[in-house]
Each structure stands twice: as C-alpha cells, then as structure tokens.
C-alpha positions in Angstrom: 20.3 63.0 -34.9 21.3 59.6 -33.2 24.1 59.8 -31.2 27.2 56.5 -30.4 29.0 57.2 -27.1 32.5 56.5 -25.9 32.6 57.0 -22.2 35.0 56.7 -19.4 34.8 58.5 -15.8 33.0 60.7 -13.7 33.1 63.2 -16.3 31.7 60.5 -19.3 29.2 60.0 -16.4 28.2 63.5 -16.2 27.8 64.1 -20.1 25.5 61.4 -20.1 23.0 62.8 -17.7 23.6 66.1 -19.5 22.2 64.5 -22.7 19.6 62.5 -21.0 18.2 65.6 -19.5 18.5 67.7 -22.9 16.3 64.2 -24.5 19.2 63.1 -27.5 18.6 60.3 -29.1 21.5 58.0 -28.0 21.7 55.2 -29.8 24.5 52.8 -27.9 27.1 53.6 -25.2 30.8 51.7 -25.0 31.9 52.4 -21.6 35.1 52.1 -20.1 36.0 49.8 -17.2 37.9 51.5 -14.5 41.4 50.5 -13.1 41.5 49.1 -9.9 42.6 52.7 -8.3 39.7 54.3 -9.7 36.5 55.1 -8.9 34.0 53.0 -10.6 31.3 54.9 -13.2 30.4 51.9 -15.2 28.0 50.4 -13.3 25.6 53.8 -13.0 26.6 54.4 -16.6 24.6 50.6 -17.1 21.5 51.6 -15.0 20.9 54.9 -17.0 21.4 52.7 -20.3 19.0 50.1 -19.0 16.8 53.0 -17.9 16.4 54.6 -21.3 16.5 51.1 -23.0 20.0 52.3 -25.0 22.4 49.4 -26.0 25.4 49.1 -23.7 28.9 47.7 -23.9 31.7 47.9 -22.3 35.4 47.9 -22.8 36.2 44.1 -21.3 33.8 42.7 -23.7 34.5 45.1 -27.2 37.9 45.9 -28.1 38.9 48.2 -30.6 39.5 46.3 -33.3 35.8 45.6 -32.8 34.9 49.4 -32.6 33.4 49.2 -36.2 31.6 46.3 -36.2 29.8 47.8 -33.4 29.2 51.1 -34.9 27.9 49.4 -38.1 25.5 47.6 -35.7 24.4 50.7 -34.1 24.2 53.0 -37.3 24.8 56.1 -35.8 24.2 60.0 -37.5 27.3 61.0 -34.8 29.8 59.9 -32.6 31.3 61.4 -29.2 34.2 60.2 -26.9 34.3 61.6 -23.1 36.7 60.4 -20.7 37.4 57.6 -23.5 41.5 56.4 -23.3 41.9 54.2 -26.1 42.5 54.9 -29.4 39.7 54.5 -31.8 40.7 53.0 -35.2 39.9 55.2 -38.1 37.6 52.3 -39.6 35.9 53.1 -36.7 35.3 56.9 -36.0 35.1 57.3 -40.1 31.9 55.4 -40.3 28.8 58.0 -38.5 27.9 60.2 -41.2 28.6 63.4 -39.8 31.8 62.3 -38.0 32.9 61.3 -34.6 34.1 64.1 -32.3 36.5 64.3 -28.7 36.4 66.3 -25.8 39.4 66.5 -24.2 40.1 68.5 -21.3 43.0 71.3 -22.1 43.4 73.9 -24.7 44.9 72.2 -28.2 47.0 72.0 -29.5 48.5 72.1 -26.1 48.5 68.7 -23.8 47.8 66.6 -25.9 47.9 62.8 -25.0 46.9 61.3 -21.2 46.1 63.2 -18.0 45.9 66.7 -19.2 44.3 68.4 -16.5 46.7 66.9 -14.1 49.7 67.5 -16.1 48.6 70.9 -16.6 48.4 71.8 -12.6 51.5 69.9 -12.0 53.0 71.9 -14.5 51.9 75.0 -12.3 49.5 76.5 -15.4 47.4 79.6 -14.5 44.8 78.4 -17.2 43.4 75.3 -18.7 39.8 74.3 -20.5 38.3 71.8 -23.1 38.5 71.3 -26.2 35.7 69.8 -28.8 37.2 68.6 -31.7 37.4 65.8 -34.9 39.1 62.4 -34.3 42.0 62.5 -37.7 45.3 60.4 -37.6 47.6 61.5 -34.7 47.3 62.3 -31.1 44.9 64.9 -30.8 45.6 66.6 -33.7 41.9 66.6 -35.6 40.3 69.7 -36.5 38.6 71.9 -33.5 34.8 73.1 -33.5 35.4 74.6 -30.0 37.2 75.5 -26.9 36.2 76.7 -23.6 38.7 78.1 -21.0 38.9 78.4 -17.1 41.5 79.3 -14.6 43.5 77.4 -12.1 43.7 79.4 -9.0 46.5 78.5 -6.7 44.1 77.2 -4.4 41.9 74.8 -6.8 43.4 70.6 -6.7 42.5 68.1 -9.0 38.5 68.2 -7.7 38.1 71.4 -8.2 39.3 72.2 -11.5 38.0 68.4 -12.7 34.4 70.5 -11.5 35.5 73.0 -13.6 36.1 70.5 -16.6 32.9 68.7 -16.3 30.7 71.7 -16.5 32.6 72.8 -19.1 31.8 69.6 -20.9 28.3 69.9 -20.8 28.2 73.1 -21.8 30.3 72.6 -24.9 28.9 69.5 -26.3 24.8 70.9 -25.6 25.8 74.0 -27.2 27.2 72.5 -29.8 24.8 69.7 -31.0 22.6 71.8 -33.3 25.0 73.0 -35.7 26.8 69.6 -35.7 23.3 67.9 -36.3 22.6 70.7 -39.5 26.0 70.5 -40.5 26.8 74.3 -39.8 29.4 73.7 -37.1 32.6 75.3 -38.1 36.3 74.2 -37.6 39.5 74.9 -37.8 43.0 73.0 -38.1 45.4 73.0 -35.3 48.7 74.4 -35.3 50.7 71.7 -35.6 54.1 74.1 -34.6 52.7 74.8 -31.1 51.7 71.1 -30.3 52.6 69.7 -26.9 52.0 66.2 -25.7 51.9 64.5 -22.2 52.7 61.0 -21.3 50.3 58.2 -19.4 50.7 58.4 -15.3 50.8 55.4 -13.2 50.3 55.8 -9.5 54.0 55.3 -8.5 54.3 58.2 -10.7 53.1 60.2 -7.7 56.2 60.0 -5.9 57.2 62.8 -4.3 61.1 64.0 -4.9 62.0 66.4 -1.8 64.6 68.0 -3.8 62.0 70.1 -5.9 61.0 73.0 -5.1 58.3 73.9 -2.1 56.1 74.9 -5.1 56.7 71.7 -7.5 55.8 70.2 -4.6 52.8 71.7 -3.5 51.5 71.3 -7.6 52.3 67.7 -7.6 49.9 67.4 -4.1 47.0 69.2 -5.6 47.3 68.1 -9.4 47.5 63.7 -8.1 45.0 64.4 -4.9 41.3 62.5 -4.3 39.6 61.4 -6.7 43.7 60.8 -8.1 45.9 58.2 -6.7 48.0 60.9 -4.9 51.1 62.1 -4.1 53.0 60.2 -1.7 56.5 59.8 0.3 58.6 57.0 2.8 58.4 58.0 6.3 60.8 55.3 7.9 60.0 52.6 5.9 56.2 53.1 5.1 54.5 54.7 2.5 52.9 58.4 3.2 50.1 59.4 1.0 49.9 63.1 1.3 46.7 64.8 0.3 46.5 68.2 1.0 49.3 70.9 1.3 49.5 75.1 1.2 52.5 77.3 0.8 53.3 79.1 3.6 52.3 83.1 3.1 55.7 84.3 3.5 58.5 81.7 2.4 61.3 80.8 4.4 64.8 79.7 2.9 67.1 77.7 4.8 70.8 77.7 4.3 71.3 74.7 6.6 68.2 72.6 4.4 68.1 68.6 4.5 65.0 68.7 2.0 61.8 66.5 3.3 63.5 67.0 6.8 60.5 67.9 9.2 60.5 71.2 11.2 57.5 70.7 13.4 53.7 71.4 13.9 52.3 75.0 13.2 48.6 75.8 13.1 47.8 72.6 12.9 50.2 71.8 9.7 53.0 69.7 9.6 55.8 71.8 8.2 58.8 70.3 6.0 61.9 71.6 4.2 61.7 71.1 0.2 65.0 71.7 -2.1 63.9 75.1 -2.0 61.6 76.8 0.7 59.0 75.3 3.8 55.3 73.1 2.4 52.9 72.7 5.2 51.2 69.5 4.8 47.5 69.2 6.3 46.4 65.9 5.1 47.9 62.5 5.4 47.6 59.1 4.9 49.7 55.7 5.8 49.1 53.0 3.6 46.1 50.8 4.6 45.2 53.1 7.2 42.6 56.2 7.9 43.5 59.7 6.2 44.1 62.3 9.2 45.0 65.5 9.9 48.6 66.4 10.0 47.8 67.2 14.2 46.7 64.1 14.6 49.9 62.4 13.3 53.1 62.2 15.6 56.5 63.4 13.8 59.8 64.7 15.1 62.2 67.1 13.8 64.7 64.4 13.6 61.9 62.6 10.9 62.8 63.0 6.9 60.6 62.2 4.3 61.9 60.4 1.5 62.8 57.7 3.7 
C-alpha cells in the first residue's frame, strides 16, 4: 500500500520517522511551512524525503485547489494528514482508493477545529487523546476507525501532553495500517449531538486577563507555554511573557485583592493576586530579552500586571 502525506509540525515530523522506521511505501509528502512563531519542521521533513528519494512539496508552492492534481500525479493506495491545517478539498481526499484519513489530537466529536490540545488544557480537561478518523464534508465530522486516550495531570504543560500526543500518533496510525491496507478497518459515525468545536489562536490570543481566576490562569500558562507562543502580561509598559507557573498548595483569598497586583518573592516564585486566589510565577520573559527565573527578576509590591 502506497501511502500520500499531509504533514505539518513536530508531530507530522515524528509520524514520518515512525513510518520510515516501520519501511511504508510513501509515495509523496506536502508539508506545511511554519509561521514565523513556530518552530521550523520543514526543512528535516525535506532531508528525510531526499533521503528515501520520496517526492516532496510544500505548502508555499501547492495550494489546495492544486491538492488533486497532485494526488493524481502521485497515485496513491492511501492518504494521511498529521499536523495538516488546511482544508483539503473533497476532489482531493476522494481520489486514493482506500480513502484519506486525519489524526487529530482530542477525543471526537469533541474539539473539533484548531488547537485542540491547547484548548483542551486551557479549558482545564482532566483527559484528552487522538483521534484517527475519515476526511467527509464538515469540520471533523468524518467517520472514526480509532481513538486513543491519555490524561492531563495538573502538572503536565503544552510539552508534555504534546509528548503524550505524538506517541500516541505513532501508535495509532502503525497499529492501524494493516487493516486499512486489507480493507478490514472498521468505523463508526460521530455523534453529531455532542460535537464541539474550537476556534484558530493567534499569539496575542495569549494575553493574560488578571481578573480570572488563579486556576484559569495557571491553565492558560501551561496550555500556550514553549514550544507555544505563550502567555504573556504588561509590566509598566513592556510585554511579560510568562512561562511557567504552579498553584500554591494551600490557596489564599484576599478580601482587599487588586488582581495581577504583586505580593512578593517566596521560594524562589514571584507570587501575584488573580480575580480569585495567589499564582506563583517561576518563569519569565521580557520581550527581546533572556527567559529567567522569577528570583532573578526585580518586582515590588507596588508592581501590577496588566499594565
């Protein structure tokens, strides 16, 4: 079975090795181009392509309504899209034989649409996974051969449980390929009444309201931090990327509270009032300048965030 690849992102990156090592017969890879903020995959994803002598493209040069032209050039048996953000037209993904599938990283019909995963620890959910599943009209919505589920501890941030996600990808897609190569892979339709949907984040999106809750807070920090554009806040008149945060282990409420107002260092922490209850912050950034420690960082209890 020949296999046509839309990939994007570490985790398209990671697949791709994950297929390379099992020997698949990949038969062309459109890759997406990073945005500026991001971490660019591209390039490694062109050295393994030149490597295994497999025809690659990427998104600046094909756009979608060239998707089938391409896969009529290629002729694949299959089709898969990993970390892929744009939508494929159905005379596209209709064309391989025996279909072309997504992996997207939450539990449909839940989260469906952009960022998942980071929507889904922003959102302060206990669990999350993947999802394998046939490209149909609509957002997400095509039939689903398989699902694979993991926890968000209270501890994990958007590296961790992005880990999680990729392993999770290989494992679904390599334990899948046989029956979807025989034609034995079962599906089943989503229900449509329990569909949710998420909307695309930009980096100013990251912007930290000191009104919300110490915990809203401290899942906005870990759900936008590295390899994310982060969460950030004005500290008189510059921009303050925060990276890393806890809760404290028992809360404190104040009744006199001027949320985002500082309170002081403790154990190394820089410790600040939210709309409701303390966050200690541990890593920080100024714009265009080194991330530190929160010790390393002068602040006074007359500073407030926000501003």
């Amino acid at each position: 079975m020949t296999l046509f690849l839309f990939l994007g992102s570490r985790r398209g990156y990671a697949v791709l090795n994950k297929l390379i090592a099992a020997r698949a017969k990949i038969a062309g890879i459109l890759c997406l181009v990073e945005d500026a903020h991001e971490e660019a995959f591209h390039p490694r994803v062109a050295k393994i392509a030149k490597t295994h002598d497999i025809p690659f493209f990427h998104s600046n040069d094909v756009k979608p309504a060239e998707y089938a032209d391409l896969i009529r050039q290629i002729n694949p048996d299959i089709a898969f899209a990993v970390g892929w953000r744009y939508l494929i037209p159905a005379e596209a993904y209709q064309l391989p034989p025996k279909g072309t599938l997504i992996l997207h990283d939450s539990l449909l019909p839940k989260y469906r649409g952009f960022a998942p995963m980071n929507w889904a620890i922003i959102n302060g959910e206990k669990q999350t996974g993947v999802t394998l599943f046939y490209i149909a009209d609509g957002v997400d919505s095509g039939p689903i051969v398989d699902q694979r589920k993991t926890d968000i501890l209270l501890t994990d941030t958007a590296a961790t449980v992005d880990e999680k996600i990729i392993r999770l990808y290989e494992d679904i897609l390599t334990h899948n390929l046989d029956a979807l190569a025989a034609g034995t892979a079962s599906c089943k339709p989503q229900a449509e009444e329990e569909a949710t949907y998420t909307c695309k984040r930009i980096p100013r999106d990251g912007e930290i309201n000191w009104q919300a809750s110490a915990e809203q807070i401290h899942n906005l920090i870990r759900g936008l931090t590295h390899p994310f554009p982060g969460a950030y806040t004005q500290l008189n008149g510059r921009q303050l990327f925060i990276w890393g945060a806890e809760l404290p282990e028992k809360q404190v409420f104040y009744t006199g509270n001027i949320p985002g107002r500082v309170l002081g260092k403790k154990d190394g922490h820089i410790e600040v009032l939210t709309g409701k209850g303390v966050i200690r912050l541990s890593q920080l950034q100024f714009a265009n300048e080194p991330e530190k420690n929160a010790a390393e960082i002068a602040m006074s209890v007359k500073d407030t965030m926000g501003w």
